[in-house]
ZAVO-760657 format. One line per field, with one value per atom (N, C-alpha, C): residue number from 1; residue in one letter; atom name; z, y, x. Coordinates in pm, 1 decimal. Each point is the difference from the previous one (the first is absolute). Layout:
seq: NUM,...
type: A,...
atom: CA,...
Z: Z,...
Y: Y,...
X: X,...
This chain:
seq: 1,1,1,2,2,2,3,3,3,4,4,4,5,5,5,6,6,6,7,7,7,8,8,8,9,9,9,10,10,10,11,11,11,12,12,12,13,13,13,14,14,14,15,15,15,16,16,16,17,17,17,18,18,18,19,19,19,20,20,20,21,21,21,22,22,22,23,23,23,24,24,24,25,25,25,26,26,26,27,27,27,28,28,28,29,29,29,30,30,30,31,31,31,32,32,32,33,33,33,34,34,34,35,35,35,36,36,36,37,37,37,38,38,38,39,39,39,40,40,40,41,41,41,42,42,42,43,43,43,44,44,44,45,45,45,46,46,46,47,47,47,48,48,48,49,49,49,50,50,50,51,51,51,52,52,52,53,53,53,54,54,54,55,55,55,56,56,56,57,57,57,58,58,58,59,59,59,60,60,60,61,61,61,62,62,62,63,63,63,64,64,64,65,65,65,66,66,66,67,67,67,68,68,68,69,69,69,70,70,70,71,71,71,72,72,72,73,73,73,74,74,74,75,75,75,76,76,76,77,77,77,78,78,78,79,79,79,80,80,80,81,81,81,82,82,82,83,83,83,84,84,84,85,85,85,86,86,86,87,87,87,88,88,88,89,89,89,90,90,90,91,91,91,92,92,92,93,93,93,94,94,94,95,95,95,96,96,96,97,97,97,98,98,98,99,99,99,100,100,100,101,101,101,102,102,102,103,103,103,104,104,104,105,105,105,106,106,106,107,107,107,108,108,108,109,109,109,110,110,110,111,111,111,112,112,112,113,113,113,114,114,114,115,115,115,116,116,116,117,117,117,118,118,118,119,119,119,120,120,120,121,121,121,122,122,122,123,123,123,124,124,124,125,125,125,126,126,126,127,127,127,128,128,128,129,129,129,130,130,130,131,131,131,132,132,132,133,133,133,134,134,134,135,135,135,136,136,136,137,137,137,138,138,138,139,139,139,140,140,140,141,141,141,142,142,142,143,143,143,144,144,144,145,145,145,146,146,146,147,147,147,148,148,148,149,149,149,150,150,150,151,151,151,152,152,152,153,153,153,154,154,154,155,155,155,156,156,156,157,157,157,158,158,158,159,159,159
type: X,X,X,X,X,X,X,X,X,X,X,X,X,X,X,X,X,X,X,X,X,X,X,X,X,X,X,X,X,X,X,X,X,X,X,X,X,X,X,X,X,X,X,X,X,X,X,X,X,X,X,X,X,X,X,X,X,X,X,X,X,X,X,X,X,X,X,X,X,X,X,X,X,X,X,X,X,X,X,X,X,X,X,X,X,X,X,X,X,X,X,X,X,X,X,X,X,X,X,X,X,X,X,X,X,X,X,X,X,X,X,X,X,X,X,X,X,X,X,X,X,X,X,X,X,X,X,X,X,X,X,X,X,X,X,X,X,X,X,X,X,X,X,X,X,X,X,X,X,X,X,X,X,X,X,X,X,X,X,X,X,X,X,X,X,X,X,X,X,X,X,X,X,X,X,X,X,X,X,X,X,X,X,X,X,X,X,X,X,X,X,X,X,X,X,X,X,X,X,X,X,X,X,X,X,X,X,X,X,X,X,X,X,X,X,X,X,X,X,X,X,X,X,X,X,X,X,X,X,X,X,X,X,X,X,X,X,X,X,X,X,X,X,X,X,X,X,X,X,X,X,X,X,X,X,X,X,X,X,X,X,X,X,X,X,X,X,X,X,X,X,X,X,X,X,X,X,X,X,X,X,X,X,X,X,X,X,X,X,X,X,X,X,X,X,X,X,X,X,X,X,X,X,X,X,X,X,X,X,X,X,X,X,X,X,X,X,X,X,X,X,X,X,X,X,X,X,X,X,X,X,X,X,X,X,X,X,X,X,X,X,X,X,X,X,X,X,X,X,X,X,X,X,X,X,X,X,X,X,X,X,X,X,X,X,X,X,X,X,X,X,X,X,X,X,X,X,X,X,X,X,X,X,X,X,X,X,X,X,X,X,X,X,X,X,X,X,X,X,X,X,X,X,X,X,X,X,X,X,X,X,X,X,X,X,X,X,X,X,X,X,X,X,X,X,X,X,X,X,X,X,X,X,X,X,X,X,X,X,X,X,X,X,X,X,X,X,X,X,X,X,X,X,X,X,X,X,X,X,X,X,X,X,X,X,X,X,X,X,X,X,X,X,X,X,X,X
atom: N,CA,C,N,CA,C,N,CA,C,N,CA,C,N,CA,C,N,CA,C,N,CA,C,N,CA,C,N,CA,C,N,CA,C,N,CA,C,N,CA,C,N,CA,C,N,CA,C,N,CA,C,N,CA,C,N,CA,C,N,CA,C,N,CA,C,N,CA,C,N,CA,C,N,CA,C,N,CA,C,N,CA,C,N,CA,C,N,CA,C,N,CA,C,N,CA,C,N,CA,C,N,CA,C,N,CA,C,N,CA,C,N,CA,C,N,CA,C,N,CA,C,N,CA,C,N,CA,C,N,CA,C,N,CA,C,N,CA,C,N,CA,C,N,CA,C,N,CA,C,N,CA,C,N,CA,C,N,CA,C,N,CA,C,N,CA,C,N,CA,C,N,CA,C,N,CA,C,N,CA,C,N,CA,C,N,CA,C,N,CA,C,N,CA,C,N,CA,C,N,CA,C,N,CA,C,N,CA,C,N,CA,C,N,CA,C,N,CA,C,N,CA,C,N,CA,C,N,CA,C,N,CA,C,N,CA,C,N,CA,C,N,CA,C,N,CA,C,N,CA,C,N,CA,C,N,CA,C,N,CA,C,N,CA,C,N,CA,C,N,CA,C,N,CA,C,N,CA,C,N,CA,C,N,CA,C,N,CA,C,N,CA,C,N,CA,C,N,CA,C,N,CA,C,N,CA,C,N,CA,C,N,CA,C,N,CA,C,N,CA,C,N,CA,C,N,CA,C,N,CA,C,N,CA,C,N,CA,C,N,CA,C,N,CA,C,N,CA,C,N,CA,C,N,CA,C,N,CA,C,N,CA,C,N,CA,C,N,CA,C,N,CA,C,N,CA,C,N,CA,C,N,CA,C,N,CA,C,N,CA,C,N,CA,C,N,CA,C,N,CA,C,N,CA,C,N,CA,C,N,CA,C,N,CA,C,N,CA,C,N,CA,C,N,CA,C,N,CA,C,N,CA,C,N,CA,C,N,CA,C,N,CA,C,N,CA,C,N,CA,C,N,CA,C,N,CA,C,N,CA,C,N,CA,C,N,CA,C,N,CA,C,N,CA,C,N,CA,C,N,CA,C,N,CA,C,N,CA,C,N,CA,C,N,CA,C,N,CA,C,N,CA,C,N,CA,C,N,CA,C,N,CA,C,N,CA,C,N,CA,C,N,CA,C,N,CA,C,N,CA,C,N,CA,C,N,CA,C,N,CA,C,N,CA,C,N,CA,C,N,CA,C,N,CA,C
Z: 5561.0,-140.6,-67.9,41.9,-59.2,-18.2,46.6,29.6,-109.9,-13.8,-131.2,-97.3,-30.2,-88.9,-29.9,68.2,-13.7,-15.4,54.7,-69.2,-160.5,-20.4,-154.1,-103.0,44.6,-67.6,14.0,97.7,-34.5,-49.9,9.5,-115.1,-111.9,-58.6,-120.6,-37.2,84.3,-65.7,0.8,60.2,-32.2,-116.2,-19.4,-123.2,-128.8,37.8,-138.4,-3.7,116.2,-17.1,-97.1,39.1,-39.0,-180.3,24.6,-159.1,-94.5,38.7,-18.8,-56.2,113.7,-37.7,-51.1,-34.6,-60.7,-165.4,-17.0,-173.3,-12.5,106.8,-45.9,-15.9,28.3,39.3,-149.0,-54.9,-179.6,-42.4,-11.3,-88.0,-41.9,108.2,3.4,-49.9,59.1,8.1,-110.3,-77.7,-84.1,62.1,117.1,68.8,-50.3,-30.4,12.7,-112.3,-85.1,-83.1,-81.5,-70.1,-170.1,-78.2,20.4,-61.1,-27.9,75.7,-47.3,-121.7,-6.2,-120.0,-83.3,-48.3,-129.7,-20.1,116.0,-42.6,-53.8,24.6,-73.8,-129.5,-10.8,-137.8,-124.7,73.1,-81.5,10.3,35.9,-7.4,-131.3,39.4,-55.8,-162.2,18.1,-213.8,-9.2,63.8,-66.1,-35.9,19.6,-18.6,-116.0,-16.4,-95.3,-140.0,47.0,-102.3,-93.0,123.8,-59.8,-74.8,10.4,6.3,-155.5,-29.0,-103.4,-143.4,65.6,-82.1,-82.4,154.3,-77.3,-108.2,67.3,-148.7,-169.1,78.1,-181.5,-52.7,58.8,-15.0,-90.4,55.5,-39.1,-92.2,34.1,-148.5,-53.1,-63.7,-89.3,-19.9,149.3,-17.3,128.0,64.7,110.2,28.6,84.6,20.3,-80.4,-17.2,-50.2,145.9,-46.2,148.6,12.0,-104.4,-13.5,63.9,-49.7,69.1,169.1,65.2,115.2,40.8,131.8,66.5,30.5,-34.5,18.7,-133.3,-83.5,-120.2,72.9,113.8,39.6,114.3,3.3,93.1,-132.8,-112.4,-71.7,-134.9,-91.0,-128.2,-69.0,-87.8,-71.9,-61.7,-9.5,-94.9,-78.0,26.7,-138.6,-37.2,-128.9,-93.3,58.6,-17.7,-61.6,92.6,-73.4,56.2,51.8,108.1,31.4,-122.7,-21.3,-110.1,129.0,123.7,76.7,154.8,63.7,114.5,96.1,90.4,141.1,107.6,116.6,121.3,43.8,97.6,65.2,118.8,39.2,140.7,49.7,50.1,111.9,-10.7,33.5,-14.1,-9.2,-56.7,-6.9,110.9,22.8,182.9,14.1,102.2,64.8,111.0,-8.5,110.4,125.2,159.5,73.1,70.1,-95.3,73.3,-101.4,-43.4,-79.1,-115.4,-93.7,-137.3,-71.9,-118.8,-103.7,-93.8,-40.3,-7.2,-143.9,-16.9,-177.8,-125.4,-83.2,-85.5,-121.4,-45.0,-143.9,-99.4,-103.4,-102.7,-98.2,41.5,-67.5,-118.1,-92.2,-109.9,20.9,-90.3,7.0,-30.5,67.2,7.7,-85.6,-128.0,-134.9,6.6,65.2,-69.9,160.1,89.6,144.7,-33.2,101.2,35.3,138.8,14.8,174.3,38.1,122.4,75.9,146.6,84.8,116.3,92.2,99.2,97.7,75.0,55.3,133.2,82.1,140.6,73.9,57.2,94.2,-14.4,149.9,61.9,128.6,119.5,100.5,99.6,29.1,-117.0,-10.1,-122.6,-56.3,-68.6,-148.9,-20.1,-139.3,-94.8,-119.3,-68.1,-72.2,24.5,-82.1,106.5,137.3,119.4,18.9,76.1,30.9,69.8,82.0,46.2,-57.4,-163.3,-50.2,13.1,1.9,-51.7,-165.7,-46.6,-103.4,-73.2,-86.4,-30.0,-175.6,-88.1,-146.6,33.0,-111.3,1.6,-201.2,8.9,-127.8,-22.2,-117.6,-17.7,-184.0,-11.9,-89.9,-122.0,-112.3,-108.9,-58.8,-141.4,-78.5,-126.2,-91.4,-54.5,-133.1,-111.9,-133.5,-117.3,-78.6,-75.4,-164.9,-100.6,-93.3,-85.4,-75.9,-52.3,-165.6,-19.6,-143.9,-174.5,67.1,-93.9,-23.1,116.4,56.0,68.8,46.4,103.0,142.1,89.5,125.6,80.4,53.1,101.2,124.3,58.0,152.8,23.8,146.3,43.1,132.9,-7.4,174.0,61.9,35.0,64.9,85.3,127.3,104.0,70.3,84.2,65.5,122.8,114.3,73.1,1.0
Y: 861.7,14.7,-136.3,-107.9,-127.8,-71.9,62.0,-87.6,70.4,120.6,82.5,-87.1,0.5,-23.7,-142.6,-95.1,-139.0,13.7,41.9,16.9,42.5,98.6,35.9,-92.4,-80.3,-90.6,-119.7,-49.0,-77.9,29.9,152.7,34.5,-34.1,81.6,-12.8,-168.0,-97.7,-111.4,-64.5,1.1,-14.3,29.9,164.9,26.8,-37.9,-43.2,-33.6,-164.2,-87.0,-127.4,-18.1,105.4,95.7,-55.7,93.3,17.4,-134.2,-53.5,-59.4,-166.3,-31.6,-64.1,45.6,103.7,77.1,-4.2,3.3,-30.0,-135.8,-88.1,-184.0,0.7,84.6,-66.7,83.1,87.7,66.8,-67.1,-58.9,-118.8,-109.5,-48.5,-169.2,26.9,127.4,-18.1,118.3,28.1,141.7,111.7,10.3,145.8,6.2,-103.2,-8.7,86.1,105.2,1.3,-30.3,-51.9,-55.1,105.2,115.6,98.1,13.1,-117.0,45.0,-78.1,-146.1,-47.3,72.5,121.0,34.0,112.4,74.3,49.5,-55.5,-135.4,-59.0,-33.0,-22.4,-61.4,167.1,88.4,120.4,24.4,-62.9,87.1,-168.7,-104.9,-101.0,34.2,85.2,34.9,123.5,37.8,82.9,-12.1,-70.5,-73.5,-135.0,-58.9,-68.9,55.9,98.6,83.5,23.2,80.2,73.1,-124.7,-95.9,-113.1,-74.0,20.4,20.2,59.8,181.2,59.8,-6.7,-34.0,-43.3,-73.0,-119.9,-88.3,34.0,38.8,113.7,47.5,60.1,97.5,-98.4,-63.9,-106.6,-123.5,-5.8,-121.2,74.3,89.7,50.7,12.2,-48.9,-47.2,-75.7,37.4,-46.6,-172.2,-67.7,-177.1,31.0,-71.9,-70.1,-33.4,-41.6,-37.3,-140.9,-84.0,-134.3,11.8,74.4,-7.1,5.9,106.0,38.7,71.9,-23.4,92.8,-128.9,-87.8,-103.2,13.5,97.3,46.1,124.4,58.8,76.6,-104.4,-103.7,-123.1,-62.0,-44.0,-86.9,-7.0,29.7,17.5,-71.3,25.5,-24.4,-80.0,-140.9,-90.6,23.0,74.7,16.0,128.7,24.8,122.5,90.9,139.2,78.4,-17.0,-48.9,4.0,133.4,24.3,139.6,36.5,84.3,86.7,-21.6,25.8,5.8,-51.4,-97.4,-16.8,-30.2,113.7,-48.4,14.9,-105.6,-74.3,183.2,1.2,118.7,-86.2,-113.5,13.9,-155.4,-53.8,-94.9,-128.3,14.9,-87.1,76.5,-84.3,70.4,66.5,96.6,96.7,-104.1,21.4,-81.6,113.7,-6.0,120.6,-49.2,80.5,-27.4,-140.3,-30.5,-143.0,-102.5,48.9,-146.3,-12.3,82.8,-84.5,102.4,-44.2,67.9,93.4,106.9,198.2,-158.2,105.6,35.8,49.7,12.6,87.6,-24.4,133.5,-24.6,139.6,-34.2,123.9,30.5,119.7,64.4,36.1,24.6,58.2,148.2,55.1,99.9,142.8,107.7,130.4,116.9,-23.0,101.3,-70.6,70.1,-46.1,-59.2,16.7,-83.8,-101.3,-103.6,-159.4,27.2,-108.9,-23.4,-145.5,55.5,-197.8,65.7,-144.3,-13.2,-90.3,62.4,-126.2,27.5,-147.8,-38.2,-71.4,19.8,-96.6,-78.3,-99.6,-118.6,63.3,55.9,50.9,-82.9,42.8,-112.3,-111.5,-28.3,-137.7,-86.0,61.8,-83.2,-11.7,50.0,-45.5,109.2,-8.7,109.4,-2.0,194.5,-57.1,59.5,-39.5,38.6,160.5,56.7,114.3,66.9,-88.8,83.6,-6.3,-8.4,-23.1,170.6,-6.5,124.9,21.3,106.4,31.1,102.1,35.6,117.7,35.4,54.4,31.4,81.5,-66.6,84.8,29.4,174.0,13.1,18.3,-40.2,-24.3,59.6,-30.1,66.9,8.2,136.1,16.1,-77.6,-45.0,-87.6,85.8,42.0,15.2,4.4,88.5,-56.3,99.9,-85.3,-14.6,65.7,68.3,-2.3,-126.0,-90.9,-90.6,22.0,-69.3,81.3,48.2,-99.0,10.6,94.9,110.3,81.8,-15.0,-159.3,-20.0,25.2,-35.9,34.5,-121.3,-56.3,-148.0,13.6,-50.5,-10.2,-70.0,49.5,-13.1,-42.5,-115.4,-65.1,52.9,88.5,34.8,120.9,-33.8,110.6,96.4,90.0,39.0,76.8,28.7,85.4,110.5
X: 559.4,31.3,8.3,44.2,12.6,-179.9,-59.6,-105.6,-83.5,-4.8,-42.2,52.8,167.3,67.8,-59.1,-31.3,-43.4,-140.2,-101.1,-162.2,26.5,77.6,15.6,7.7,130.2,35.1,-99.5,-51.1,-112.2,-123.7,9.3,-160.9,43.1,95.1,70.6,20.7,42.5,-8.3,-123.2,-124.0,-145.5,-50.9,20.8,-47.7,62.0,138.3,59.8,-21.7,-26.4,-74.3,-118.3,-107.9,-128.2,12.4,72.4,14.3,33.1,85.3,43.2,-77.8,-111.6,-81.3,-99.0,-14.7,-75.2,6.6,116.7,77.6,-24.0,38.3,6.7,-126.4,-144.2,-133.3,-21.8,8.6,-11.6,32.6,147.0,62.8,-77.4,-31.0,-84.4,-99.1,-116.7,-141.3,-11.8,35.2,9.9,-94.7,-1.6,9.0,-164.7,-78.8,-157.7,-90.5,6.6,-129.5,68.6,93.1,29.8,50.9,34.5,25.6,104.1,124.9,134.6,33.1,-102.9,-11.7,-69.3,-91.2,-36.8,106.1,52.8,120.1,121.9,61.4,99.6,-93.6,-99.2,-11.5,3.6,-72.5,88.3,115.6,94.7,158.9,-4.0,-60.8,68.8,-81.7,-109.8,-55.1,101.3,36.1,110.6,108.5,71.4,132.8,-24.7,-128.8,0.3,-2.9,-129.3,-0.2,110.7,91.6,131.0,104.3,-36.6,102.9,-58.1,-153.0,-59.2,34.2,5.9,36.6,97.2,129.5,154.5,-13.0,-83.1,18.6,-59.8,-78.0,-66.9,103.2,49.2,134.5,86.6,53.7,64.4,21.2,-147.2,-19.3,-54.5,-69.8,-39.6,-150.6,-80.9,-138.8,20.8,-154.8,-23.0,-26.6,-1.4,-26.7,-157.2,-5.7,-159.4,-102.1,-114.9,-53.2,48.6,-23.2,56.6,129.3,125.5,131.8,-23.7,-76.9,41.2,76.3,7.6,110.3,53.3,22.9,149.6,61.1,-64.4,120.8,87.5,-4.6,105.7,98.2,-20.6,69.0,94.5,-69.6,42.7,-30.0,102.9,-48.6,-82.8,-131.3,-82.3,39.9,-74.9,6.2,-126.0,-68.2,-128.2,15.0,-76.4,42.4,-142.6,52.3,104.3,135.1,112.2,135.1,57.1,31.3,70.9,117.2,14.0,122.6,100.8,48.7,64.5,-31.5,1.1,-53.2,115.9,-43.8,85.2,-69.6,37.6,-111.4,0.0,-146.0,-33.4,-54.0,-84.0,16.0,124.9,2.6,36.8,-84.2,-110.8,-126.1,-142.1,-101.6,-126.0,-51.8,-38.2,-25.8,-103.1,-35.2,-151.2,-49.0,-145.6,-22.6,-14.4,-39.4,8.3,-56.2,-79.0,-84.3,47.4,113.0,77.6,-59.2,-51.8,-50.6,38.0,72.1,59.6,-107.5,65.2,-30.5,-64.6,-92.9,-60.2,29.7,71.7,23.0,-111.3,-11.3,-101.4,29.4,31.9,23.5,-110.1,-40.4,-133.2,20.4,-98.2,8.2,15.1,85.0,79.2,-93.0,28.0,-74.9,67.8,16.9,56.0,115.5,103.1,136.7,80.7,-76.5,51.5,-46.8,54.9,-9.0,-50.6,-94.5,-42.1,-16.2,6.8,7.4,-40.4,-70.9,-62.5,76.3,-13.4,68.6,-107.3,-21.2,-99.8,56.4,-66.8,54.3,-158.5,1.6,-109.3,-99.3,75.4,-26.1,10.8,-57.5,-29.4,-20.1,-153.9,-28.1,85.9,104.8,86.1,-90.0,-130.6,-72.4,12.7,59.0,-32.0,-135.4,-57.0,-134.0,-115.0,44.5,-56.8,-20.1,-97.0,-6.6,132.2,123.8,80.7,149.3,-30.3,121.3,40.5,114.6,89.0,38.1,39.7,30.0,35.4,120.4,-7.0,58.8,-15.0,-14.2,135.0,59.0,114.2,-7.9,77.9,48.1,130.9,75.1,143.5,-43.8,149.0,81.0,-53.9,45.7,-53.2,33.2,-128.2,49.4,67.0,94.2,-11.0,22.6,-78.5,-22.6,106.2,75.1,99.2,-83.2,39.7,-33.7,90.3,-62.9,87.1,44.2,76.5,88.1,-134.5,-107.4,-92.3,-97.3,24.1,-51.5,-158.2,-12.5,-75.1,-4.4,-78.7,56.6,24.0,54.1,99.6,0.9,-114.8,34.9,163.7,50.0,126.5,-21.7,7.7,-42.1,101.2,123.0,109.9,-96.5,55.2,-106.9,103.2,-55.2,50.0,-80.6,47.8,-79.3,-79.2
């Protein structure tokens, strides 16, 4: 019975060795086709996105392309001035091969606002065949009758 009891326990600690370098060798070498990097870079356009939107929300109108997304790091010193700005990330994201996300704000589709984030890809170039990218739409714009009985766009957005 002890000798059972001891083969067990040394299978059991093999395979949990097994494993074990098995996780340190994913860690280091990212576990070999690249896929866990285009998957973080979608969790990472979604969260910018969302981190985007807030600020629409918030200031009253989305960053400019000129502003960036280091206008959700750090308030705008060029105009249009936010109506209200408060920080949404930490620092500018950077994607998996180290070079900072893209932002660009499109011309608007009726009464939505849109913007693009890219990332540079692999070879780090934006522009290249393996950039990433994805169109996002955000919040209504909307329009005010004004006392003259014209109509007044209202840069104040919402989801």
């Amino acid at each position: 019975m002890r000798k059972a009891t001891f083969y067990a326990s040394a299978t059991l600690g093999g395979l949990g060795a097994l494993f074990f370098f098995f996780v340190l060798w994913t860690m280091f070498f990212g576990g070999g086709g690249g896929g866990s990097k285009i998957a973080r870079v979608d969790c990472d356009f979604a969260s910018i996105g969302r981190a985007i939107k807030m600020y629409g929300v918030n200031a009253g109108q989305p960053p400019t392309t000129a502003q960036g997304m280091i206008a959700l790091v750090r308030e705008p010193m060029t105009g249009p001035k936010p109506e209200r700005w408060s920080q949404m990330l930490e620092r500018t994201p950077l994607d998996p091969w180290n070079i900072p996300y893209h932002y660009q704000l499109l011309p608007p589709t009726g009464p939505r606002w849109r913007f693009e984030l890219r990332c540079a890809g692999p070879d780090g170039f934006f522009g290249s065949g393996d950039d990433l990218a994805e169109e996002f739409q955000a919040g209504l714009i909307f329009h005010q009758v004004a006392e003259d009985g014209g109509e007044q766009l209202n840069p104040r957005s919402t989801y």
